[in-house]
C-alpha positions in Angstrom: 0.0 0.0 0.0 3.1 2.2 1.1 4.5 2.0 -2.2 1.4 2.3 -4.7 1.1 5.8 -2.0 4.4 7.0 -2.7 4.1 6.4 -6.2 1.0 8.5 -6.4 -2.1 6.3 -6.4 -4.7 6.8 -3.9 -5.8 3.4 -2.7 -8.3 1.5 -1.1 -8.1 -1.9 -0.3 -10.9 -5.0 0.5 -10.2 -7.9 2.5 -13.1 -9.8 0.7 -15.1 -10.2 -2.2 -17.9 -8.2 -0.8 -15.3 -5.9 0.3 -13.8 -5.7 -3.0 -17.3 -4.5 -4.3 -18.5 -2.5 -2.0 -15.3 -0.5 -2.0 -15.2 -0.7 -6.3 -18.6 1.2 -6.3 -17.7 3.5 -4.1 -14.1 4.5 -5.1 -14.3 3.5 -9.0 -11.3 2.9 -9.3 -8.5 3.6 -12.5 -6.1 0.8 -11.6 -6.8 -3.0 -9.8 -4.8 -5.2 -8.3 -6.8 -8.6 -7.5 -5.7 -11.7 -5.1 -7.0 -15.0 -7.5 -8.5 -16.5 -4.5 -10.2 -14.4 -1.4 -11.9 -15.5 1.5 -15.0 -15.7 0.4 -14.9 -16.1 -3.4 -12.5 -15.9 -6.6 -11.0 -12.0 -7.5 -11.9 -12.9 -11.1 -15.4 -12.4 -9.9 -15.1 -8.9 -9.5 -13.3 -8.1 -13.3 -16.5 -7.9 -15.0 -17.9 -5.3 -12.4 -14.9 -3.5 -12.3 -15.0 -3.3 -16.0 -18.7 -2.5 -16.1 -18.3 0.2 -14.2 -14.8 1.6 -15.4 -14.5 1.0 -19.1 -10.2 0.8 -19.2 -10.2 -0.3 -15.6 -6.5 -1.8 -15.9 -6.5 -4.5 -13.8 -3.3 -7.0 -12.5 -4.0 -10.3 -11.0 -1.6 -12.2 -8.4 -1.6 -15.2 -6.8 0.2 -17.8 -4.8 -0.8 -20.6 -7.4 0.4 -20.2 -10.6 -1.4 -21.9 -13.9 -1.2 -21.6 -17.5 -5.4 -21.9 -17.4 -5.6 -19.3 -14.8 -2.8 -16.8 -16.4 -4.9 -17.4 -19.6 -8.5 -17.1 -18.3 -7.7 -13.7 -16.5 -6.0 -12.5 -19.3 -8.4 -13.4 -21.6 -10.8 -11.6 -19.5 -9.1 -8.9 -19.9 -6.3 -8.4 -16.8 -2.7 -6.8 -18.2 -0.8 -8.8 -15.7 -0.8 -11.8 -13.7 2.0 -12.7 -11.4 2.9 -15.1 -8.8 3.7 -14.5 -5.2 5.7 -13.0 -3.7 5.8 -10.8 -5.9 7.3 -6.9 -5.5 5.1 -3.8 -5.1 7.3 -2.0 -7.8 6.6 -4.8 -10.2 3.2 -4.6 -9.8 3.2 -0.8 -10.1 5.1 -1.2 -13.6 3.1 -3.8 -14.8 -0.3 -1.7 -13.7 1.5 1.2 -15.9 2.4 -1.0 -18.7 6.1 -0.4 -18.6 7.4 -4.6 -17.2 11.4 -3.8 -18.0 11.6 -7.5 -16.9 9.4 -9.1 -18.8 11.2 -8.1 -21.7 14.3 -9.5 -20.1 12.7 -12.6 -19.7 10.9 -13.3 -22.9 15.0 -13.0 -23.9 16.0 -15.6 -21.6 14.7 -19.3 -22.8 13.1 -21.1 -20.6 14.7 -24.3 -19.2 13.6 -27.9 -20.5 12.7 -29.1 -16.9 10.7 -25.8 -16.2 8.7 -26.4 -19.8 7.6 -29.7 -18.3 6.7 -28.5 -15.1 
């Protein structure tokens, strides 16, 4: 929260699902950053709201369990990032912005043979 602060976004944050929508209406929001799974329901949940409500709502997903389905079904849906925990405030920040230095690095860097069959 510090660091989306100090990097100049006002922010609002939701512990749950309800939470989450509650505090969407409310602060309609430019910019989302969305746990995968909350205590009482699934972040992709709220996408279509926050969409609905804020047309170019830009939206990042994380979570602590990464899959090819899931990273395709919320970007699909129409999230600009998904990353796996932990992950860094700054590199959610830049992927929020739509300037990921490191993702260029990466799509570079090859991945291994034992982490394509993982």
């Amino acid at each position: 929260m510090r660091t989306f602060q100090r990097d100049g976004f006002d922010v609002a944050t939701a512990g749950s699902l309800k939470e989450a929508h509650d505090v969407a209406a409310e602060f309609g929001p430019d910019f989302a950053v969305l746990d995968l799974n909350l205590q009482d329901g699934y972040g992709m949940e709220l996408m279509a709201a926050l969409q609905e409500r804020r047309p170019g709502v830009r939206i990042v997903i994380v979570t602590g369990y990464d899959s090819i389905a899931s990273s395709l079904v919320a970007l699909e849906a129409g999230a600009v990032g998904y990353l796996v925990k932990p992950v860094r405030a700054e590199d959610v920040v830049e992927t929020l912005l739509g300037r990921n230095p490191e993702r260029e690095e990466l799509a570079e860097r090859p991945m291994s043979a034992d982490r394509v069959r993982w």
